[in-house]
Backbone bond lengths (Angstrom), bond angles and torsions (degrees), N, CA, C in turn:
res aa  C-N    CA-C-N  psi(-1)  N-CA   C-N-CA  omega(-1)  CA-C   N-CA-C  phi
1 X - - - 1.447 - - 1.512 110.18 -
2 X 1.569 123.94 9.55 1.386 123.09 173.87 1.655 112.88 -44.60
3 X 1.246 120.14 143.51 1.112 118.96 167.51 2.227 111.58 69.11
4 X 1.561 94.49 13.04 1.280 93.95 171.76 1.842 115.29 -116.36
5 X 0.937 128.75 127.97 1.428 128.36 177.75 1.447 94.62 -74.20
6 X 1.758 89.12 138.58 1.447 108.92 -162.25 1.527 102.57 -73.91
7 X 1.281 119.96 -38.79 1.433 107.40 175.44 1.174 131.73 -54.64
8 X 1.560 113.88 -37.16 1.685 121.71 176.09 1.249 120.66 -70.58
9 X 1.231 87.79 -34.23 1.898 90.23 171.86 1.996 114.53 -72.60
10 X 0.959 95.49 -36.21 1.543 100.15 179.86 1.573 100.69 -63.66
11 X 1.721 129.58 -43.75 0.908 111.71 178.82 1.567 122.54 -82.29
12 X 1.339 112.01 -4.04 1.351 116.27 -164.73 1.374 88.06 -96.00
13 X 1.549 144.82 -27.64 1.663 132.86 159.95 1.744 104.13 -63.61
14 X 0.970 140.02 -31.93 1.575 134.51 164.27 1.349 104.69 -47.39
15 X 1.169 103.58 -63.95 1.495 113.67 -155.29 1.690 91.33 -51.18
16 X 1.429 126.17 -71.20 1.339 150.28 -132.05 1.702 79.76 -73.28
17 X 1.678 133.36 -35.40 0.996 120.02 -165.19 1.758 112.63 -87.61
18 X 1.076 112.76 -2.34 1.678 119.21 176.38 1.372 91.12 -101.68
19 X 1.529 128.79 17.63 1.754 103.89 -176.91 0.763 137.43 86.35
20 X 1.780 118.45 -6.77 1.634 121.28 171.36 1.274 113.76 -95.12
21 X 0.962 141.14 109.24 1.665 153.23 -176.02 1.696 105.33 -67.80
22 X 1.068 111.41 -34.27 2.151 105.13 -165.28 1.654 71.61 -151.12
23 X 1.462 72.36 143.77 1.682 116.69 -179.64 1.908 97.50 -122.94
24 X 1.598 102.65 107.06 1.784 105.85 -175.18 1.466 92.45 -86.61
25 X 1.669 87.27 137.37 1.943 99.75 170.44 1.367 94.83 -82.47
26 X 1.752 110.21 156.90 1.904 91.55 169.59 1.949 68.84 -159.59
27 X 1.527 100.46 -176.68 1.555 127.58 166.30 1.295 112.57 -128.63
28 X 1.246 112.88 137.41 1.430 122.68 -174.99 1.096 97.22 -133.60
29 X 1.729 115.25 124.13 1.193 116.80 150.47 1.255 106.76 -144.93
30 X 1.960 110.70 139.20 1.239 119.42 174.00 1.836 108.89 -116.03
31 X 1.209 100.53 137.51 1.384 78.54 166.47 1.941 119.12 -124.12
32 X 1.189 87.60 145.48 1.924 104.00 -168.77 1.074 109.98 -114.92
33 X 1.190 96.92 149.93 1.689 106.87 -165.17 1.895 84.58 -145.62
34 X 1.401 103.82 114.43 1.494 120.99 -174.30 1.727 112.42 -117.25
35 X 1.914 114.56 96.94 1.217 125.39 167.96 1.480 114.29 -66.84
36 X 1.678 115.14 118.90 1.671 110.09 -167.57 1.493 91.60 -123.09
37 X 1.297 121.52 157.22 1.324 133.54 146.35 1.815 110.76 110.16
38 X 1.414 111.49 -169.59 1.081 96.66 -168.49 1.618 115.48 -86.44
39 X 1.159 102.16 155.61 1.843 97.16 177.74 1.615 104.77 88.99
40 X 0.928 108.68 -17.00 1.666 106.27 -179.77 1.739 120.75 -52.09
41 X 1.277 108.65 -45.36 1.609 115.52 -174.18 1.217 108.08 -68.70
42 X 1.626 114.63 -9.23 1.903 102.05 166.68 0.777 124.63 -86.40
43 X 1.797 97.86 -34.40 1.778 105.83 165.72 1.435 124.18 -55.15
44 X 1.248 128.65 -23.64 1.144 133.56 -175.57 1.534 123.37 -60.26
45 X 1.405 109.49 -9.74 1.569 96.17 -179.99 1.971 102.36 -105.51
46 X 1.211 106.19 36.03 1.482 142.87 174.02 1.747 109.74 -77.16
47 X 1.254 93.01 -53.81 1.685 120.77 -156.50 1.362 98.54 -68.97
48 X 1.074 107.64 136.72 1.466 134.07 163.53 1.685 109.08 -89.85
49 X 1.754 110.19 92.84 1.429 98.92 -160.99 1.921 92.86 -119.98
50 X 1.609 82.81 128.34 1.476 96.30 -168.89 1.686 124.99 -53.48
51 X 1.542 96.02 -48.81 1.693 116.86 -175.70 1.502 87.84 -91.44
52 X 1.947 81.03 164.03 1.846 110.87 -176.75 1.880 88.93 -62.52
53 X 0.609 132.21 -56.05 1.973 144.79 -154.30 1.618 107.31 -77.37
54 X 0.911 103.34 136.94 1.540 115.12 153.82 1.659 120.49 -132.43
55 X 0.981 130.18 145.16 1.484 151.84 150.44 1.718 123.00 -52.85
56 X 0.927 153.74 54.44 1.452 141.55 -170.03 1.862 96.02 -100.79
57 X 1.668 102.81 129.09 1.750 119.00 175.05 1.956 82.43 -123.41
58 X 0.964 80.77 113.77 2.000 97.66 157.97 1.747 84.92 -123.90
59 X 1.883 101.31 175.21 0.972 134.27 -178.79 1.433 117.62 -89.61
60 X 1.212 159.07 168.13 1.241 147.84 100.68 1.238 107.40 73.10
61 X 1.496 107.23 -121.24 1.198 124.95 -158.32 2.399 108.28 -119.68
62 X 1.475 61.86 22.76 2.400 82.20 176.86 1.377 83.83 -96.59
63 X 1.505 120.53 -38.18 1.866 104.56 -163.15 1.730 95.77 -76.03
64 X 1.593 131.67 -51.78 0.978 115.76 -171.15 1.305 136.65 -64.95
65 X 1.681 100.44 -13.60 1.348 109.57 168.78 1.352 113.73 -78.57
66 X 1.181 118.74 -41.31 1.586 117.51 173.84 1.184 111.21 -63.16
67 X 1.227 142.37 -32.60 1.554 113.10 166.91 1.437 116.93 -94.62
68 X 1.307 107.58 11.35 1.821 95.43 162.13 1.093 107.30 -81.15
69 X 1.561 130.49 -32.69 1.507 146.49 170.33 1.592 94.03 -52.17
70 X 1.318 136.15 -71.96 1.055 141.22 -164.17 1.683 103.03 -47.75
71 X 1.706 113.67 -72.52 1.523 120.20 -178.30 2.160 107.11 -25.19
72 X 1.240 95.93 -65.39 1.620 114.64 -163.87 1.731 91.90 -67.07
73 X 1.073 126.67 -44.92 1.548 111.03 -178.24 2.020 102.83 -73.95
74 X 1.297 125.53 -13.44 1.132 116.09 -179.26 1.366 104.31 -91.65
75 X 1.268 126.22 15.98 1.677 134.95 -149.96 1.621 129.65 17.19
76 X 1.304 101.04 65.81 1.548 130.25 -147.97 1.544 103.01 -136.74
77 X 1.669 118.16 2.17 1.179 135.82 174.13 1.790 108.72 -40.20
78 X 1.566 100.15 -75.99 1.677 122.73 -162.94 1.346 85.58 -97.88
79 X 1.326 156.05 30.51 1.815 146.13 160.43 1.445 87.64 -80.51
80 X 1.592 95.59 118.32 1.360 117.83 166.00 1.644 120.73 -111.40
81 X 1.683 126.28 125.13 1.405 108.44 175.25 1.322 126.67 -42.43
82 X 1.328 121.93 -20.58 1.348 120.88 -177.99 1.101 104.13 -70.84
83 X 1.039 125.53 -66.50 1.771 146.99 -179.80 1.969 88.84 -13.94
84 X 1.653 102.01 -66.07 1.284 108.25 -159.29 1.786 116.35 -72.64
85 X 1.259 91.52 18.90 1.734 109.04 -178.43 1.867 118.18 89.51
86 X 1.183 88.28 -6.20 1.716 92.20 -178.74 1.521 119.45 -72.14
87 X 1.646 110.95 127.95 1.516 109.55 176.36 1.285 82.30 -101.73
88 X 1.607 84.73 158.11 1.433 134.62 177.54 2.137 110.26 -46.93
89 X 1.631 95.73 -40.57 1.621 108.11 154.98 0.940 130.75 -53.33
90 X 1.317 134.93 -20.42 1.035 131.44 -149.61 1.820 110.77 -115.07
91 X 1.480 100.67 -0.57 1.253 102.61 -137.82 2.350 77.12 -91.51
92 X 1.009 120.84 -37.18 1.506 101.45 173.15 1.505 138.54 -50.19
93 X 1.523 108.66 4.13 1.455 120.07 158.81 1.223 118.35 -89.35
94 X 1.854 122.67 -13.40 1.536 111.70 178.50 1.461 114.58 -60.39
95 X 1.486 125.32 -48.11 1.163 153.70 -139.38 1.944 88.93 -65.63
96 X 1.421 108.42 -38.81 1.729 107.89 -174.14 1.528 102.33 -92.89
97 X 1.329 118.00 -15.15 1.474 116.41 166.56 1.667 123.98 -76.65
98 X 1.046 112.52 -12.28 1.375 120.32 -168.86 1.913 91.42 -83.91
99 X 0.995 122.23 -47.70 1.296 125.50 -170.87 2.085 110.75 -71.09
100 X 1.319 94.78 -39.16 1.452 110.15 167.40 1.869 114.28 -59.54
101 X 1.293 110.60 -35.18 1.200 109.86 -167.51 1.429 107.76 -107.94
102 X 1.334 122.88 -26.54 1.873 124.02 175.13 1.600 104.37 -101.78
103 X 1.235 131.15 -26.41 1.583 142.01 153.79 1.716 85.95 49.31
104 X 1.057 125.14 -161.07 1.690 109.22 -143.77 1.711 126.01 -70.55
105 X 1.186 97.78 22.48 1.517 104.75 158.61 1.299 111.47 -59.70
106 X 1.586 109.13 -66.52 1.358 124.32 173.45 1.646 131.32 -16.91
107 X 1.700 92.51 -56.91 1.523 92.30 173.02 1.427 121.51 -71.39
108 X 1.699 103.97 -25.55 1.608 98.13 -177.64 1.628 115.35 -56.99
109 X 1.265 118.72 -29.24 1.399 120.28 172.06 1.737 120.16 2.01
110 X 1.309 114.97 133.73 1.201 102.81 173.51 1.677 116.43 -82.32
111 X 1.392 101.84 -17.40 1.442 105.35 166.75 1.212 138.17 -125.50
112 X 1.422 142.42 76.33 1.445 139.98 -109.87 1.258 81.72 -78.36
113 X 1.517 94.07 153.07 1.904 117.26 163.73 1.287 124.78 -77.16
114 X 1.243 150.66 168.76 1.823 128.32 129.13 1.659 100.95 -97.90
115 X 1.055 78.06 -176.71 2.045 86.75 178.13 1.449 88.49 -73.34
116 X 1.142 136.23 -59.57 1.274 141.43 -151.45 2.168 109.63 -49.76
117 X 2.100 81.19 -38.67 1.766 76.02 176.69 0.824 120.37 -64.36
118 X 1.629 121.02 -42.09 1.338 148.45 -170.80 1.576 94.73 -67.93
119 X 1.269 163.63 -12.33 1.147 143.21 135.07 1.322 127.32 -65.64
120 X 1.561 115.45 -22.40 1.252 118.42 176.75 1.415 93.26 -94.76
121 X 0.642 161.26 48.59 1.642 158.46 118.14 1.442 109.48 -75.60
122 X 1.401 130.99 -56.22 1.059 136.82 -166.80 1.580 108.76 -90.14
123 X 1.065 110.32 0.70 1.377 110.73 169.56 1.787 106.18 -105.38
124 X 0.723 113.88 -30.62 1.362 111.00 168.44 1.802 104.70 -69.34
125 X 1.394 107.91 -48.93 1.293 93.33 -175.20 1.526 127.56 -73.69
126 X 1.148 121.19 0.36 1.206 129.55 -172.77 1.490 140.93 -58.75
127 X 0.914 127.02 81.06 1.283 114.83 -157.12 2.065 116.85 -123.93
């Protein structure tokens, strides 16, 4: 072990004993930029946001208020599916479109869907 630092080697016999043979050096850097507090999620369409993705954690009942705020400031208040030609029939084909159109976003969900919820959503919402 001349010329080996005792720590790396101690971890490099760990390592070698769960089966990993090479340990890759790499650099990681991300950088984040974290909007906190109240009023922030209006500010947010402020941001100059670099990547396709964003992250948003609201609370409770701050997220549902913010996008009712959001709907009515997008004037999306009174948009009704009917309005947009959709019968009430029609609505058990969304449930396989949602997966077609967000494709593995979807699963990342923190709370998986079934189709089945995802029809009862839109049947409740229907108007």
């Amino acid at each position: 072990m001349e010329g080996e630092n005792l720590y790396d080697g101690v971890v490099a016999r760990k390592l070698k004993l769960k089966g990993i043979e090479h340990m890759y050096n790499f650099d990681f850097y991300m950088p984040t930029k974290v909007l906190f507090g109240a009023g922030k999620l209006q500010e947010l369409h402020t941001e100059v946001l670099p990547g396709k993705k964003a992250l948003i954690v609201t609370s409770g009942k701050d997220f549902i208020r913010a996008l009712d705020e959001l709907i009515e400031a997008v004037g999306c208040k009174d948009l009704r599916m009917s309005d947009a030609g959709i019968k009430e029939e029609e609505l058990t084909k969304y449930p396989k479109r949602i997966h077609e159109v967000l494709g593995g976003d979807i699963t990342a969900a923190p709370l998986p869907l079934t189709d089945e919820d995802y029809l009862e959503i839109y049947k409740k919402s229907y108007r």
